[in-house]
Each structure stands twice: as structure tokens, then as C-alpha cells.
C-alpha positions as CSV (number, residue, x, y, z in Angstrom):
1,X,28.2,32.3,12.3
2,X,27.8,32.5,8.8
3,X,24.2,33.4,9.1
4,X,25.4,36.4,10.3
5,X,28.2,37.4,8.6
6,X,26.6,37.1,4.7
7,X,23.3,38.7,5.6
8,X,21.4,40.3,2.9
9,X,17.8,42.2,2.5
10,X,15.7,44.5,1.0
11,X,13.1,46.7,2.2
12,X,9.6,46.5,0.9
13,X,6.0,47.4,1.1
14,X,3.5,44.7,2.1
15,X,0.9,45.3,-0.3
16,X,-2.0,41.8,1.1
17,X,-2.6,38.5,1.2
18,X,-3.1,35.9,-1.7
19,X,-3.0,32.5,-2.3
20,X,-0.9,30.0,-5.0
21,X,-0.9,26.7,-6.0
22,X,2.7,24.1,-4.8
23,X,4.1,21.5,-6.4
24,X,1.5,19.0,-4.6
25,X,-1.2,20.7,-5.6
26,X,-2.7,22.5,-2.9
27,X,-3.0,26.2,-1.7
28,X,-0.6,27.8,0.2
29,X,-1.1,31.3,1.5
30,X,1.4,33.9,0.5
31,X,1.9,37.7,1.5
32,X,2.9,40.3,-1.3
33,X,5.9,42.1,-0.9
34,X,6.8,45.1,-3.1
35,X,10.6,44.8,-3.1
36,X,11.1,47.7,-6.2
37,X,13.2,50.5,-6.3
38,X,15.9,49.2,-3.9
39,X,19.7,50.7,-4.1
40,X,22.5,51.2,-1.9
41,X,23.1,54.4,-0.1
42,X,26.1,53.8,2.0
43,X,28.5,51.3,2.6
44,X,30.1,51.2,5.9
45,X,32.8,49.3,6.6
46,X,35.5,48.5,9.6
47,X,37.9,51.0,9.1
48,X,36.2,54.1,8.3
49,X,33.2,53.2,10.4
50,X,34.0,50.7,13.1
51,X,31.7,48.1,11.5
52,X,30.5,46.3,8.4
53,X,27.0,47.3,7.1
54,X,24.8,48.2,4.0
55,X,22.3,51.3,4.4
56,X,19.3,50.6,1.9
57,X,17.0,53.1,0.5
58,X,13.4,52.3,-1.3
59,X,10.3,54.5,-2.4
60,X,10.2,57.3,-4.5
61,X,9.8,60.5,-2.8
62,X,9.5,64.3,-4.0
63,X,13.0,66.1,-4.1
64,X,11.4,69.2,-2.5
65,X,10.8,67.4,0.5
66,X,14.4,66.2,1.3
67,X,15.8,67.7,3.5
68,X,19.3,69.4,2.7
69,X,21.4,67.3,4.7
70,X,19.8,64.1,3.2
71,X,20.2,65.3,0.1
72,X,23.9,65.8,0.1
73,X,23.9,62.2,1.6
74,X,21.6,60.8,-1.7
75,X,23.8,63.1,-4.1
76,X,27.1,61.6,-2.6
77,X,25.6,57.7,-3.8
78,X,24.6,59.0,-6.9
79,X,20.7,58.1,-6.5
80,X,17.4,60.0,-6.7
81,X,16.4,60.7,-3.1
82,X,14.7,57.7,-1.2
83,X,11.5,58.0,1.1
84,X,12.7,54.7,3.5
85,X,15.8,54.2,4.6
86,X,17.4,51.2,6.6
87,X,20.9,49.2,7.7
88,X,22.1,46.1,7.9
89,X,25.1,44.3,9.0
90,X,27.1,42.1,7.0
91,X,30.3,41.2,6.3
92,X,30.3,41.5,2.7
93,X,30.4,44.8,2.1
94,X,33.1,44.7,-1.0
95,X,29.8,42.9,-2.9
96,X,28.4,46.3,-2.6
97,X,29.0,49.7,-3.8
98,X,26.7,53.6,-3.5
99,X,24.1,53.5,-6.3
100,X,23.9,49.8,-6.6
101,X,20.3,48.7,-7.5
102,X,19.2,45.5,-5.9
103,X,16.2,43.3,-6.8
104,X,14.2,40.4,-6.0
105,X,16.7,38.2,-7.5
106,X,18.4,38.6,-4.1
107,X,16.0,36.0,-2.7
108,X,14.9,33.2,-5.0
109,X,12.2,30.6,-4.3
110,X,12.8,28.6,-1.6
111,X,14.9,30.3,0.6
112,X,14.4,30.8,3.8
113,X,13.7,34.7,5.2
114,X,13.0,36.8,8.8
115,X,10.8,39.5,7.9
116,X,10.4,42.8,10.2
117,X,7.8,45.2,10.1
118,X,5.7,46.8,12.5
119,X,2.4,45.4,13.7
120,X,-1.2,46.8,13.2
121,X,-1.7,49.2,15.9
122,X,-5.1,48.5,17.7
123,X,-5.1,51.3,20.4
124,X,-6.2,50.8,24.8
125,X,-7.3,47.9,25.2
126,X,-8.1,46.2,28.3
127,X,-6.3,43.4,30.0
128,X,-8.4,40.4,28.2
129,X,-7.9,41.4,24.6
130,X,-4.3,42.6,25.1
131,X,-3.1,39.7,27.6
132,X,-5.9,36.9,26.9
133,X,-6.5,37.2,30.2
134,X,-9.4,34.6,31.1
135,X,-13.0,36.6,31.9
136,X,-14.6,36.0,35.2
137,X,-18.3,33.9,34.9
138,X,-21.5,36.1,34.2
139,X,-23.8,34.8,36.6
140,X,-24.4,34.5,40.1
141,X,-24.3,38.2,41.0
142,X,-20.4,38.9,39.9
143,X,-22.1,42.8,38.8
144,X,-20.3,43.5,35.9
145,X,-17.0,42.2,36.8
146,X,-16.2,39.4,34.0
147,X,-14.2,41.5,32.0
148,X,-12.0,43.5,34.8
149,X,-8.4,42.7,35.8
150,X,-9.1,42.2,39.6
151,X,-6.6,43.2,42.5
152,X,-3.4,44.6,41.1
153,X,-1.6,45.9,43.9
154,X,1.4,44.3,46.3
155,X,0.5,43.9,50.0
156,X,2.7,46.3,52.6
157,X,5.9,44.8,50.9
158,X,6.8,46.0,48.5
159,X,3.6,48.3,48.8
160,X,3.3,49.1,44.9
161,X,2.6,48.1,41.7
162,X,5.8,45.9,40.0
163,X,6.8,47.5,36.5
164,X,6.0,44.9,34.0
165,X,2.5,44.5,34.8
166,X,0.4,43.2,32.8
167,X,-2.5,45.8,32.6
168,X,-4.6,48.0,30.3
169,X,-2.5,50.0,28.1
170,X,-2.0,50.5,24.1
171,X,-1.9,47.6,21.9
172,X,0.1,46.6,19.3
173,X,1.9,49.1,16.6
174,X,5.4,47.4,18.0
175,X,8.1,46.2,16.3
176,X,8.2,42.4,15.3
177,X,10.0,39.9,13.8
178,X,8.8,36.5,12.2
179,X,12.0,34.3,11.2
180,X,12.3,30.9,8.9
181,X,9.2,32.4,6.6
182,X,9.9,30.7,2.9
183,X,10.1,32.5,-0.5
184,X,7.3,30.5,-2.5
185,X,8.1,32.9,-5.8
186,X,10.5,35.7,-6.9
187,X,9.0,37.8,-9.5
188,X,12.1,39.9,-10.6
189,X,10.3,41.8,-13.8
190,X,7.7,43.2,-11.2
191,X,9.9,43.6,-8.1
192,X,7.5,41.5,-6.1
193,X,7.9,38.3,-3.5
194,X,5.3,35.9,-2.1
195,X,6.4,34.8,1.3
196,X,4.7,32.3,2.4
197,X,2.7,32.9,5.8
198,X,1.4,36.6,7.0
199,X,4.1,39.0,8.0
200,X,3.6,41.9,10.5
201,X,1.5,44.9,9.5
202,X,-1.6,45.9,8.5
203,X,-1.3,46.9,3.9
204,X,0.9,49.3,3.1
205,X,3.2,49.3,5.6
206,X,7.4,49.2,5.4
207,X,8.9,46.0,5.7
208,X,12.6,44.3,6.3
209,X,13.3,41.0,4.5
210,X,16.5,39.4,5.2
211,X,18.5,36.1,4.9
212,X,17.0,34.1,7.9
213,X,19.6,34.1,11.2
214,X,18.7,30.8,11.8
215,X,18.1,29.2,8.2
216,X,16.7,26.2,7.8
């Protein structure tokens, strides 16, 4: 229960893959996050909200494009407008305050992270590719038939197709969580953490690190 009670996180830009050297002298693959410019927005706790979280906001954006009601909201904190916004539950919200800047220092090396993002969309695609469906053989006359999903349809009962089939349809660009992913380094001066492992989403994209729910 503690897990979940003393949550922290930052949001972040994946900007690639690299590699570094451990302690035993072999490569470990790491992903980049860009964990800069992070402050608190809005505290929200059990009395004046019904609940105990943190709203974080990251990325420089252009005043002009703020809308007026979002900019009251930013004003009210006492921070520049944010591009990226984001909430998260935990219990210790007298740790934070509005206008609070937070930093990579919140996760040092070694501890253990869930990271959510969302994954790299990769449009219709058919029932092998998005399901790993198994392709039929390519000989003996099959005509063409190795790569489709075959008879889909219920016999007289029920007499339809059962939601939650697996068939051809849009791929990917979904939301997705890996957990127990380990800080290798926490570079505070640059606002940047190497997690260790990919993370979902393709460069560039808006990530969620926080404290792992099942830490290790």
C-alpha cells in the first residue's frame, strides 16, 4: 500500500535510444528521457477535492496560444503556461505546493520506475501483423489465401460476429504501460534520465515516469 500512497513522477519527452557502460563492464541499453521544465500546477487534496493528487505541467508553449481559461489556471500557480499537462495520485500532497519545480533528482539511479506513453501508431493492418496470427502454407493450390483470417462468423447461434474479435483493424497508437524499468543514471544539470530498456513511443513523444506500483 505504500507504493501507492507516496507515488511520485514527472512527465517527459522520449528523445532515443543509447547505450552505457555498468559496473560489470558491459552495455546496457538505455532510453533518453527529457524530464526538464517540470512544476506543479495544482495540488488537490481530500477536502477541497475529494482526493489526494499532484497535476504536473512540462514544455514550453507560446502564451498566445493558451487558452483563457487555462491561463487563469497557470496564473493562479504562478508559472509560465505549460504545453503538457498530467495528474497523479498520492498521498503526499503537503510535500507539494503551485509553482514548485521538480527535477530529475526525483528519481536517482537505481530505482525502480513504470513508464506510460503511447505507442507508435502503425495504421490497418491485417490479422497476421496485428494478432501474429500463423499464415496458411503457399503451396498446393491454397490461391492466395496464406495471409487471410479465414471463417469469422458464428453458426445459427448466436448467428453474428462476437465483439472482441480478433480481426483487421488499426494498429497500435494505444496507451501502454511498462512497469519495474530501472533508472541506470539521473542527470540533474540537463534534466535528463536513462531508463534502462525501450519505453513506449516512437521519438518525441510525451511520457509518464512514476515510482513503480510494484517496486522491486
Amino acid at each position: 500500500m505504500s507504493q501507492l500512497t507516496n507515488r511520485k513522477a514527472l512527465l517527459g519527452k522520449k528523445l532515443g535510444m543509447s547505450q552505457i557502460w555498468d559496473e560489470n563492464g558491459f552495455f546496457v541499453p538505455v532510453t533518453l528521457v527529457d524530464v526538464s521544465t517540470n512544476v506543479v500546477t495544482t495540488v488537490k487534496t481530500e477536502e477541497s477535492d475529494g482526493y489526494n493528487a499532484v497535476q504536473l505541467g512540462y514544455g514550453q508553449i507560446d502564451p498566445t496560444k493558451v487558452t483563457k481559461p487555462l491561463a487563469g489556471h497557470f496564473a493562479k500557480a504562478g508559472v509560465t503556461p505549460r504545453r503538457h499537462l498530467a495528474e497523479v495520485r498520492t498521498e503526499d500532497v503537503a510535500d507539494f505546493k503551485p509553482g514548485q519545480e521538480l527535477t530529475a533528482e526525483l528519481f536517482g539511479e537505481g530505482v525502480q520506475v513504470d513508464v506510460t506513453g503511447t505507442t507508435k501508431g502503425k495504421g490497418f493492418a491485417g490479422t497476421i501483423k496485428r494478432w501474429g496470427f500463423k499464415s496458411y502454407r503457399r503451396t498446393h493450390g491454397s490461391h492466395k489465401n496464406e495471409r487471410r483470417p479465414g471463417s469469422v462468423g458464428a453458426c445459427a447461434t448466436p448467428s453474428r460476429i462476437l465483439k472482441g474479435k480478433r480481426m483487421a483493424g488499426r494498429m497500435g497508437h494505444v496507451t501502454a504501460t511498462l512497469q519495474n524499468l530501472t533508472v541506470m543514471t539521473s542527470d540533474v544539470e540537463n534534466g535528463i534520465l536513462a531508463v534502462k530498456g525501450a519505453i513506449p513511443g516512437p521519438k518525441g513523444s510525451i511520457v509518464l515516469v512514476r515510482t513503480a506500483v510494484k517496486g522491486a
